[in-house]
N, C-alpha and C positions, 0 to 999 in steps of 0.2 A: 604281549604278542606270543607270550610264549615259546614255543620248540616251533612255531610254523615257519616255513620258507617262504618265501617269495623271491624272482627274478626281475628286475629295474633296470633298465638303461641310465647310463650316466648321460647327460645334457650338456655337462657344460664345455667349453673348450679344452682342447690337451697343451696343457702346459709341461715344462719338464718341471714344477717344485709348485705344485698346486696348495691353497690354501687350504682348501678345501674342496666338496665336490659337490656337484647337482646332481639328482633325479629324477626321474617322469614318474607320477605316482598315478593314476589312474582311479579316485576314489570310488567303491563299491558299495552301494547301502548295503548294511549288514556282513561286508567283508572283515574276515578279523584283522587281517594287517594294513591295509589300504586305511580303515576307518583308526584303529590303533595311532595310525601316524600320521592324520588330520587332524583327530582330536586331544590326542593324549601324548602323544609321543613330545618332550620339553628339551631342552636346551640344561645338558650337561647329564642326559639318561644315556647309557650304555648301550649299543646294539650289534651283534655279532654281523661280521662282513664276512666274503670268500672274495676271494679272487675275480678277474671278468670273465667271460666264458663265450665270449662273442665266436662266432664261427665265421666271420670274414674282418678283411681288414683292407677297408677305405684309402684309395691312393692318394696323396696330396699331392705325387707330381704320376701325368702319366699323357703319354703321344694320343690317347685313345679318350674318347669324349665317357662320362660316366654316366647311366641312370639311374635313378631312383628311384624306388615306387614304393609307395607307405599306402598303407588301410588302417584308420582310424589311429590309433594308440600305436601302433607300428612306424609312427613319424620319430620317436622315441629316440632309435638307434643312429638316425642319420641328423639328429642336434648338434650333436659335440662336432661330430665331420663338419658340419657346416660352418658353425661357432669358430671352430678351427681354420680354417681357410681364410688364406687373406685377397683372392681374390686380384692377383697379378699374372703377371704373363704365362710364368712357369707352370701354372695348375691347367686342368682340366676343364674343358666345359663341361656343366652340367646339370642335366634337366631333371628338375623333382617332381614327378606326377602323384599327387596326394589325393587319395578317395574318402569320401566318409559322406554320412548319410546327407545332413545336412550342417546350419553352423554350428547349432547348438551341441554338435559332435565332433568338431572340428578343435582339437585341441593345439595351441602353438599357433593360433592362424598370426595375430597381430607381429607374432616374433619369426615366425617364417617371412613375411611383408617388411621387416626391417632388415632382414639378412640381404631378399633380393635389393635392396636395395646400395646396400655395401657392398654386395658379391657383381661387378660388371660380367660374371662368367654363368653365372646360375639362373636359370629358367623355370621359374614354379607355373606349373599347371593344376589347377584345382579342380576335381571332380566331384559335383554331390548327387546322390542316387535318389534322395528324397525330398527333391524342392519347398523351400518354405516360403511363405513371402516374405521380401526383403533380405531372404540371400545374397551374400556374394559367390561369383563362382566361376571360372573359364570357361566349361564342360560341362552340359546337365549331362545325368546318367554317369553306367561304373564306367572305370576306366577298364579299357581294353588295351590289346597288343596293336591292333590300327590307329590310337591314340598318336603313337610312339612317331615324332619324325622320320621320314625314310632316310634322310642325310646322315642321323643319328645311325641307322643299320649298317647305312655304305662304309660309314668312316669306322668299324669293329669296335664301338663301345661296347663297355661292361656295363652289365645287368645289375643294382645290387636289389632286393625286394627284403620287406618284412609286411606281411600281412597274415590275413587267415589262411589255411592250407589250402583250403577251395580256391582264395582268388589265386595263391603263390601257384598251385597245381594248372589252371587253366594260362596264364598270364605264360611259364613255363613252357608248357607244348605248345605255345604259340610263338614265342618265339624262336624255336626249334625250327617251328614249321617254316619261319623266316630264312632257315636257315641259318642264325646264330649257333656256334660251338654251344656245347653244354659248359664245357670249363671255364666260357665268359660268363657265365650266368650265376649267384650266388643269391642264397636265401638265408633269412634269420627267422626263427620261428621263438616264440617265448614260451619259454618252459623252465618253471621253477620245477628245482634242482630234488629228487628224491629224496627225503626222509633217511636217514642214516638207521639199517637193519643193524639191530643190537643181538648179541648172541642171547639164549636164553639162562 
C-alpha cells in the first residue's frame, strides 16, 4: 500500500478493552488500498493506524429521539453506534433512513435486519433509487426530508447524516426549512486524511 492513506469507519461495537477492531472497507476495482487489503493484505503484516477523527459523537443515552441517514457506504459510521446499543429503556429512539441505488449496493443489509431486530428502539427505513427486480425495500425513490416522521420533528431529535455532499447539502436546508436548530443537525463526510508535506 505504500505511503497512501485512506479513511475507514470502525464497525464494530465499543467496548472499554477490545480485542480487536472492525472496518467497512468498500472494495474498488483498481483501488490501490481497498484492492491491497482484499487481496493481499495477510494475518501478521504491519499497517500504520492514526487515531479516529470522527466529527460527531452518538448519544447512548439521550431525552431527545435520534436520526440517522446514510447514502450508500455512509452506513459505515453508524455500525459500531448501533452494535453498541443494547436497546433498553435508557437509550433513545431511533430511526435509520438508509438510501442506495439498489440491493446490489446496499452494503450491511442482512446485519442492519438483525440489529432491528435486537434493537426494540430502532426503526430502519430503506430507500432505493434504482429498482431491481426482486428488491427489498420500504421506500422506492431517494430519501428525502418528507420521508422523516413529523413526531420525530415535534419531539427535537438530532439529525446525525453521512452521505454525499449533494444529498448532506439538500437533506440540510431541508431540514432547516423545518425549522430544526442547525446545532441539532450534524454531518460526517469521508475524507482521507492529506499526505504529510515534507520540507524540501
Amino acid at each position: 500500500m505504500g505511503d497512501a492513506i485512506r479513511s475507514y469507519s470502525l464497525t464494530g461495537a465499543a467496548v472499554a478493552s477490545p480485542d480487536g477492531y472492525d472496518i467497512g472497507v468498500r472494495h474498488i476495482e483498481g483501488g490501490q488500498v481497498s484492492t491491497a487489503i482484499r487481496h493481499a493484505l495477510a494475518p501478521g503484516d504491519v499497517v500504520e493506524l492514526q487515531s479516529p477523527k470522527g466529527g460527531f459523537v452518538l448519544p447512548l443515552r439521550n431525552e431527545f429521539p435520534v436520526v440517522l441517514i446514510a447514502g450508500g457506504i455512509g452506513i459505515t459510521p453508524f455500525l459500531s453506534y448501533l452494535e453498541t446499543l443494547e436497546g433498553n429503556a435508557g437509550q433513545p429512539r431511533i430511526a435509520l433512513h438508509y438510501g442506495c441505488r439498489d440491493d446490489r449496493s446496499r452494503p450491511f443489509q442482512n446485519r442492519l435486519e438483525a440489529l432491528q431486530q435486537r434493537l426494540p428502539n430502532l426503526t430502519l427505513v430503506t430507500h432505493l433509487s434504482r429498482l431491481q427486480s426482486g428488491d427489498r425495500f420500504d421506500r422506492p425513490g431517494q430519501f428525502t426530508v418528507s420521508d422523516i416522521d413529523p413526531e420525530l420533528l415535534r419531539k427535537r431529535a438530532r439529525f446525525y447524516m453521512c452521505a454525499s455532499d449533494a444529498m448532506m447539502e439538500e437533506v440540510n436546508a431541508g431540514l432547516e426549512a423545518c425549522g430544526v436548530p442547525a446545532f441539532e443537525i450534524f454531518g460526517e463526510r469521508f475524507r482521507s486524511p492529506a499526505p504529510p508535506v515534507l520540507d524540501a
